[in-house]
N, CA, C and O atoms as CSV, one atom per row, in Angstrom:
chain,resi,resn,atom,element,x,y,z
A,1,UNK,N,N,-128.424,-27.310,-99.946
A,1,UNK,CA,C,-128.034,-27.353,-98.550
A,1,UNK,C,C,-128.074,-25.936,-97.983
A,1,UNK,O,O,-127.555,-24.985,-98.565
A,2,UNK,N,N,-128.861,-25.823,-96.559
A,2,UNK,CA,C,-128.218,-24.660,-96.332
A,2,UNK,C,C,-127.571,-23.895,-95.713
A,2,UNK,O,O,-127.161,-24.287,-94.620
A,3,UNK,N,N,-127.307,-22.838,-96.058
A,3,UNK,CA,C,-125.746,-22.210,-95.371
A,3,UNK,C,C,-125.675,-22.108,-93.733
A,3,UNK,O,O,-126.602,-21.985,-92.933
A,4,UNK,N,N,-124.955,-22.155,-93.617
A,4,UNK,CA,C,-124.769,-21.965,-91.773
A,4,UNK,C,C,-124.193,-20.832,-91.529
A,4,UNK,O,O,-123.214,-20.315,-92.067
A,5,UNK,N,N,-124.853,-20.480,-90.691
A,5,UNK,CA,C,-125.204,-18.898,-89.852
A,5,UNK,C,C,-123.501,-18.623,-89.320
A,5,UNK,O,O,-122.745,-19.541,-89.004
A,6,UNK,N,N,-123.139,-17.184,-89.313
A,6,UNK,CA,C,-122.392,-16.802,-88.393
A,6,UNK,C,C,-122.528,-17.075,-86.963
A,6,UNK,O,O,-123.657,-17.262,-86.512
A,7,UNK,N,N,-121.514,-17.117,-86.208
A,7,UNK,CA,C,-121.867,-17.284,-84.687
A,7,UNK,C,C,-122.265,-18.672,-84.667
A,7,UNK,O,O,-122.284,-19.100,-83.513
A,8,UNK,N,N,-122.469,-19.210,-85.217
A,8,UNK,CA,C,-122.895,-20.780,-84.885
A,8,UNK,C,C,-121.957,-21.465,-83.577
A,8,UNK,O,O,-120.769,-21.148,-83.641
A,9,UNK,N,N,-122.121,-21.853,-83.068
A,9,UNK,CA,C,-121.267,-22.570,-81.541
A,9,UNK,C,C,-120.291,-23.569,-82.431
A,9,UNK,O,O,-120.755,-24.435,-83.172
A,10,UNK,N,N,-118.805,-23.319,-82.248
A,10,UNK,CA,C,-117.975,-24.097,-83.036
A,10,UNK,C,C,-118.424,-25.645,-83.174
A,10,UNK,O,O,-118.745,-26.288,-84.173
A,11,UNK,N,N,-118.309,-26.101,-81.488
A,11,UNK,CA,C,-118.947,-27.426,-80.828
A,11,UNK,C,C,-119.619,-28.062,-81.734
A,11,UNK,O,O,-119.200,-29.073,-82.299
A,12,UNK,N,N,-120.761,-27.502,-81.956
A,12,UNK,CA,C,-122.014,-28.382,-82.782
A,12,UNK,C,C,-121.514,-28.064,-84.487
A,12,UNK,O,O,-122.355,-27.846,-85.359
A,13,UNK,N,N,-120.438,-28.080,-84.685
A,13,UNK,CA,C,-119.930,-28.408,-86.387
A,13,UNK,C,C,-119.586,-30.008,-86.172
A,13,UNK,O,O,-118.360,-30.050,-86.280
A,14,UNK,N,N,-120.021,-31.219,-85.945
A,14,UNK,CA,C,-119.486,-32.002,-85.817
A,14,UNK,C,C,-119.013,-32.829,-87.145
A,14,UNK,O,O,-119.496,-32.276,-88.133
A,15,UNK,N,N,-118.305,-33.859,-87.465
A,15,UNK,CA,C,-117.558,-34.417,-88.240
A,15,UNK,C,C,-116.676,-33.382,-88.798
A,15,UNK,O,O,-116.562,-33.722,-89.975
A,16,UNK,N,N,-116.050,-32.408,-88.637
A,16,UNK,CA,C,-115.465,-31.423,-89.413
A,16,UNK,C,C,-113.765,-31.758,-88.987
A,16,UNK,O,O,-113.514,-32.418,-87.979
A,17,UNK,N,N,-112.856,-31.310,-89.731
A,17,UNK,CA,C,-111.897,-31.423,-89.132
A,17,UNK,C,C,-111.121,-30.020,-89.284
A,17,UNK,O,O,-111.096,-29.481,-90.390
A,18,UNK,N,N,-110.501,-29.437,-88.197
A,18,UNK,CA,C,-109.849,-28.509,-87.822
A,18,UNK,C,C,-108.583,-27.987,-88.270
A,18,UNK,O,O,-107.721,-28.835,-88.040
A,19,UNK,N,N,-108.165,-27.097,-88.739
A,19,UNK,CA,C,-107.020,-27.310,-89.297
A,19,UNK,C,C,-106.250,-25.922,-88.955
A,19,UNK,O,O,-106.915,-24.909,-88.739
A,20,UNK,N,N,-104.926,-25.903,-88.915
A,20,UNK,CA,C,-104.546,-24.741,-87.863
A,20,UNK,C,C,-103.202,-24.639,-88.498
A,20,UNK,O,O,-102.521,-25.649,-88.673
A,21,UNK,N,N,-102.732,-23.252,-88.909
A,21,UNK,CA,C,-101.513,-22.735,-89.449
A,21,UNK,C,C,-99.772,-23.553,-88.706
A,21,UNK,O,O,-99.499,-23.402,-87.515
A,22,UNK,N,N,-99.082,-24.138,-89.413
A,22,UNK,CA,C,-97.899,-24.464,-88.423
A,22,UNK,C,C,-97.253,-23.524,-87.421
A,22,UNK,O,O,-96.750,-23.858,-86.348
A,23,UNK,N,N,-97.351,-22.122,-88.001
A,23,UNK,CA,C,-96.917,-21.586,-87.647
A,23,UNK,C,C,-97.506,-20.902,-85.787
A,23,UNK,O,O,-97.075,-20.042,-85.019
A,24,UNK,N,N,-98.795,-21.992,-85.765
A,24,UNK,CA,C,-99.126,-20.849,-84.513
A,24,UNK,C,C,-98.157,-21.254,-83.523
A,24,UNK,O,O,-97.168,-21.985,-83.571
A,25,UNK,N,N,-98.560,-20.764,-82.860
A,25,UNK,CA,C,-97.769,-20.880,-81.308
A,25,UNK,C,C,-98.479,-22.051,-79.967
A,25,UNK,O,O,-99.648,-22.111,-79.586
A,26,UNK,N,N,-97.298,-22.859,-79.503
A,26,UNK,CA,C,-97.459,-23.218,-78.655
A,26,UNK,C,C,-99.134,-23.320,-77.822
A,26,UNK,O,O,-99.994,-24.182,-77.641
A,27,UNK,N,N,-98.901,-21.770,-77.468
A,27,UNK,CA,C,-99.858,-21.687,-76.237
A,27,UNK,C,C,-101.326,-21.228,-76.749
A,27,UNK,O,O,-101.862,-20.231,-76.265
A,28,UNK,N,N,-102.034,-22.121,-77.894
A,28,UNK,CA,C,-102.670,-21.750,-78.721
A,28,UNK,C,C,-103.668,-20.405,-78.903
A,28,UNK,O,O,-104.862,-20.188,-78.697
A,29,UNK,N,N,-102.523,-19.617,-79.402
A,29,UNK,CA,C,-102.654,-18.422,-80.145
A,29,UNK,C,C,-102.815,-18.432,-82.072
A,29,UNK,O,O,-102.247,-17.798,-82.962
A,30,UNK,N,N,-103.849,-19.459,-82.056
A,30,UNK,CA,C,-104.079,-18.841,-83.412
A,30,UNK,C,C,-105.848,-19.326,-83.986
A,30,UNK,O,O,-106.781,-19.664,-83.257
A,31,UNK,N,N,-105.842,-19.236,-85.098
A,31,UNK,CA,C,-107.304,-19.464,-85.462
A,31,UNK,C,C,-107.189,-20.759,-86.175
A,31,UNK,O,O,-106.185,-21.177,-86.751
A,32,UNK,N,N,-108.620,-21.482,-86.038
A,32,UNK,CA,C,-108.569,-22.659,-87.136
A,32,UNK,C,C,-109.741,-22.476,-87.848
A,32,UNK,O,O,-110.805,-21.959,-87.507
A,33,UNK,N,N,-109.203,-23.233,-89.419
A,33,UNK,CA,C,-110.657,-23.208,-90.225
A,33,UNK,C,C,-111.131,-24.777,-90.528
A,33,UNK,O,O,-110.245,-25.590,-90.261
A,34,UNK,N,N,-111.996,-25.174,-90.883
A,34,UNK,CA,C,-112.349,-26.026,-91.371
A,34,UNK,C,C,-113.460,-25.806,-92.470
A,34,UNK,O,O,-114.000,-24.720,-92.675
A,35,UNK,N,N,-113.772,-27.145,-93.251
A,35,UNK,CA,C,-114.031,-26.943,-94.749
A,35,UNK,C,C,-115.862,-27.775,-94.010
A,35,UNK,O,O,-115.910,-28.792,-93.318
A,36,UNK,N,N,-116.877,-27.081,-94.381
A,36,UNK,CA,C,-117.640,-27.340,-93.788
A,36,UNK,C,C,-118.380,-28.140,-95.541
A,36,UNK,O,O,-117.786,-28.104,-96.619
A,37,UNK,N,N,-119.916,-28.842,-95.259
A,37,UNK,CA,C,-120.508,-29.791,-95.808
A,37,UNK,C,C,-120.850,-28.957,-97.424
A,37,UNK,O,O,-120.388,-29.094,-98.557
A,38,UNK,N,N,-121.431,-28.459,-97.080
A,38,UNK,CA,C,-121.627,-27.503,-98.054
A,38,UNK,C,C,-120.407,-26.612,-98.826
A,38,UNK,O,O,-120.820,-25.709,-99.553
A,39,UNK,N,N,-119.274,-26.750,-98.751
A,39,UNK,CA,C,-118.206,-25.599,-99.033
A,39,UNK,C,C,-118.137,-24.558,-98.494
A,39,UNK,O,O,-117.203,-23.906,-98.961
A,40,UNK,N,N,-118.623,-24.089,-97.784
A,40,UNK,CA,C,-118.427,-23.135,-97.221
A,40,UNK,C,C,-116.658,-23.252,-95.985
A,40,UNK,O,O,-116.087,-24.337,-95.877
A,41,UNK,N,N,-116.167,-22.089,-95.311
A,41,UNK,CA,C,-115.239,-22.356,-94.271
A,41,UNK,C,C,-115.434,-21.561,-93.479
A,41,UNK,O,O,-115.677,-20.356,-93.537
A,42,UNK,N,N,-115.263,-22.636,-92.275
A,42,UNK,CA,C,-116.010,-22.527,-90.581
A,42,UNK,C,C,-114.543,-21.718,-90.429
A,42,UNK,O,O,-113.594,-21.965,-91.172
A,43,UNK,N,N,-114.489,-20.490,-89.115
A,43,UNK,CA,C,-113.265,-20.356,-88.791
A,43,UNK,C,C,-113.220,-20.315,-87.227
A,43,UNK,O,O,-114.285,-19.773,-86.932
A,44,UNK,N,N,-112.592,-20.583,-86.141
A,44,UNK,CA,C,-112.844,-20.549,-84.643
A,44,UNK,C,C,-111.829,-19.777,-84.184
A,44,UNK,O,O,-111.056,-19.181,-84.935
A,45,UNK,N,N,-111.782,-19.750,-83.068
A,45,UNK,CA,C,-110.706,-19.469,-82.145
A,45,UNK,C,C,-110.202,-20.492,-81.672
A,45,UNK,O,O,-111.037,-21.267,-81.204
A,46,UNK,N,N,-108.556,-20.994,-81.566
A,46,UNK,CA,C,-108.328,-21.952,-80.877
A,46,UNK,C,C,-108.837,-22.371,-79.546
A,46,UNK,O,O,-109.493,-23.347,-79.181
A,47,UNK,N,N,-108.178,-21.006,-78.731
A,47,UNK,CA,C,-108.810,-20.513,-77.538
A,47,UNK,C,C,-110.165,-20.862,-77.249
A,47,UNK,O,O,-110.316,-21.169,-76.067
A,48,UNK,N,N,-111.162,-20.912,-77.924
A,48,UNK,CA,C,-112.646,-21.067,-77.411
A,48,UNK,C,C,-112.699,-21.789,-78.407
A,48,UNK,O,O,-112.572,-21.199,-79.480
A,49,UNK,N,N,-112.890,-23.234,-78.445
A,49,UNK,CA,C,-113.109,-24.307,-79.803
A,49,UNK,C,C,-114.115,-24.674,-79.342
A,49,UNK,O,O,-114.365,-25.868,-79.507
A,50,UNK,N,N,-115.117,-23.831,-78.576
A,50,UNK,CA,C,-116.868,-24.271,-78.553
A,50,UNK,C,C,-117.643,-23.037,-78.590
A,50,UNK,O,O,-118.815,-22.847,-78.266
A,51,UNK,N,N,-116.633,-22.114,-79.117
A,51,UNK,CA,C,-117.184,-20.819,-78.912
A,51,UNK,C,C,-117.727,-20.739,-80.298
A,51,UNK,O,O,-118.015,-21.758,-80.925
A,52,UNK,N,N,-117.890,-19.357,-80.853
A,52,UNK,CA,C,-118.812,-18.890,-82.014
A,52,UNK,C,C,-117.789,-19.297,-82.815
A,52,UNK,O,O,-116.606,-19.254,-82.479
A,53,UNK,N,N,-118.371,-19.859,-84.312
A,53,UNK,CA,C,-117.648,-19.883,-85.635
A,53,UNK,C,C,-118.117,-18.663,-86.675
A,53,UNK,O,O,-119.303,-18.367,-86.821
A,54,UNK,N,N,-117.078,-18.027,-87.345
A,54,UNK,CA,C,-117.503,-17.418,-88.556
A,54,UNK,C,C,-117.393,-18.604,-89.793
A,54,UNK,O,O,-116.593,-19.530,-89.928
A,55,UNK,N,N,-118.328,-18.247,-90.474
A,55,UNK,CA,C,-118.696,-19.234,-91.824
A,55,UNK,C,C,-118.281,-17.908,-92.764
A,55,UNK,O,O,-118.143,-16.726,-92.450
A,56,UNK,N,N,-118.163,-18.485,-93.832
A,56,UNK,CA,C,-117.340,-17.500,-95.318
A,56,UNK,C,C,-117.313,-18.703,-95.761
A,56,UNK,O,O,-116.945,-19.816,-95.386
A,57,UNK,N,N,-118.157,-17.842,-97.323
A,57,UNK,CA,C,-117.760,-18.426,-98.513
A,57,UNK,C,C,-116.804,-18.809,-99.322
A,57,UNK,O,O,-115.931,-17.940,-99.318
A,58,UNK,N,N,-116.427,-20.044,-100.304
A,58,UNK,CA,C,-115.071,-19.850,-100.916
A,58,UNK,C,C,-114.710,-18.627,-101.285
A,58,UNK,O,O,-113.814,-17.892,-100.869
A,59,UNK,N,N,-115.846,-18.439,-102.460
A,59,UNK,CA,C,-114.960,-16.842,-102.754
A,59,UNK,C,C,-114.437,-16.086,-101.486
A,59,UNK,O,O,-113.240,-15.815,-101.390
A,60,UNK,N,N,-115.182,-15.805,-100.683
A,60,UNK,CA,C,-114.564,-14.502,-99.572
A,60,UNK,C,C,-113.288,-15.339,-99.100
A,60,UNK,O,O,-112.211,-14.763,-99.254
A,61,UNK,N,N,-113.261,-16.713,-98.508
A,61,UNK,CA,C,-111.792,-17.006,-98.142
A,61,UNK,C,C,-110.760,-16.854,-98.909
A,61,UNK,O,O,-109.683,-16.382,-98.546
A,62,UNK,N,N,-111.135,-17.386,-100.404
A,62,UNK,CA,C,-110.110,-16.395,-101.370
A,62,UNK,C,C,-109.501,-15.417,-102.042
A,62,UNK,O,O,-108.649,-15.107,-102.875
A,63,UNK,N,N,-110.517,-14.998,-101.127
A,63,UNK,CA,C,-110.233,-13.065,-101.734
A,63,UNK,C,C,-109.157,-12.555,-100.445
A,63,UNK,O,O,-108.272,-11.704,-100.538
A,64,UNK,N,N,-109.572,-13.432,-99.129
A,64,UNK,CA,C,-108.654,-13.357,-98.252
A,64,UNK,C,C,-107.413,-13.635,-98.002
A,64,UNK,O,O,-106.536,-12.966,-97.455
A,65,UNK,N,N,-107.412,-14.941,-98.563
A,65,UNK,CA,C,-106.337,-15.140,-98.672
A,65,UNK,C,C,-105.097,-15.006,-100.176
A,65,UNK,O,O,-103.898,-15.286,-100.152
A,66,UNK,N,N,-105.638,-14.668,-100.954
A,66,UNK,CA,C,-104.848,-13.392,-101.802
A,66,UNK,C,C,-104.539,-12.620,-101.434
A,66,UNK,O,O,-103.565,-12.187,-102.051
A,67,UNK,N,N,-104.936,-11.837,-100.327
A,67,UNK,CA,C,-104.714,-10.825,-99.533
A,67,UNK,C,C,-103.629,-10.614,-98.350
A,67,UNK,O,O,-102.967,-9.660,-97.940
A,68,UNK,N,N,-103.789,-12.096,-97.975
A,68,UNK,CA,C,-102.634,-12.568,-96.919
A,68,UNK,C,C,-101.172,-12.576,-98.011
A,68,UNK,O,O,-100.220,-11.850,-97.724
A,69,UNK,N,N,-101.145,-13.276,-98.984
A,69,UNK,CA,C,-100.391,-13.557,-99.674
A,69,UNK,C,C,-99.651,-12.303,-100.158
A,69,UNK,O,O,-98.430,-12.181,-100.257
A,70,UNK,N,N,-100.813,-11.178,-100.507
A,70,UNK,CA,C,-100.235,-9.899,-101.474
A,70,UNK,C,C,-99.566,-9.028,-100.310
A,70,UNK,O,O,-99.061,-7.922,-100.503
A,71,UNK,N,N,-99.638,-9.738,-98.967
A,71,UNK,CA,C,-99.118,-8.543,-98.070
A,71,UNK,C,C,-100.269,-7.585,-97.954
A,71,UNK,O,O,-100.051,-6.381,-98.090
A,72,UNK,N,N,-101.105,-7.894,-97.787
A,72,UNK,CA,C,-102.016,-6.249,-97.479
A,72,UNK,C,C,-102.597,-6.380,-95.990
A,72,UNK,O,O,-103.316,-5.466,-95.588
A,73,UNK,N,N,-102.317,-7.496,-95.131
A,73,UNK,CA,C,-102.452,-7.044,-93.911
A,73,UNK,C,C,-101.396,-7.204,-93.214
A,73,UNK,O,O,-101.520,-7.568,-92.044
A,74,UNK,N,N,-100.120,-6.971,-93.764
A,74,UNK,CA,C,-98.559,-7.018,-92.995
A,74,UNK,C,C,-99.135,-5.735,-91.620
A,74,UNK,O,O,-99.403,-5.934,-90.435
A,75,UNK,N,N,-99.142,-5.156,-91.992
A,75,UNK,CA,C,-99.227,-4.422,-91.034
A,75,UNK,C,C,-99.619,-4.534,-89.502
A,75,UNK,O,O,-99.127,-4.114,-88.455
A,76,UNK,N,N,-100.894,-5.403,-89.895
A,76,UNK,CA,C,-102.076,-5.887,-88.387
A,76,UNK,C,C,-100.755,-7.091,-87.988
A,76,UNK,O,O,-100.995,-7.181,-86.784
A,77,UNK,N,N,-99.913,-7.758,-88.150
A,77,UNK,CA,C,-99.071,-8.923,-87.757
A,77,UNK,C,C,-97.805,-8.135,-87.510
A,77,UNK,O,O,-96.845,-8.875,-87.296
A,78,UNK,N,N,-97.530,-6.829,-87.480
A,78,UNK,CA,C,-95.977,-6.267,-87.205
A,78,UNK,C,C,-96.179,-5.652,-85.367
A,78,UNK,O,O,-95.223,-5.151,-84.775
């Protein structure tokens, strides 16, 4: 299968489903990812959910999110 491009228009990911931290806010301020055909993960802006998607590989989402976890971007959220 093959991989899907950065920037891809969120819009045209169709059958995908969206999935979005509890924690965002209300007035949708946060990002969503979804688990695209291939494994790969789509990520959007709530804000523009027809706008550009970044695609990342499992590995890179998990290197990311070890990262979220280890605290190493406390900083960018204070």
């Amino acid at each position: 299968m093959a991989r899907m491009a950065n920037g891809v228009p969120a819009g045209v990911l169709h059958g995908v489903t969206w999935l979005k931290s509890r924690h965002s806010t209300a007035d949708g301020n946060c990002v969503e990812v979804a688990l695209l055909a291939g494994g790969d993960v789509a990520m959007r802006n709530s804000r523009d959910p027809h706008g550009p998607a970044l695609v990342y590989t499992q590995a890179e989402m998990a290197a990311f999110i070890a990262g979220v976890k280890d605290g190493e971007f406390d900083a960018i959220a204070s």
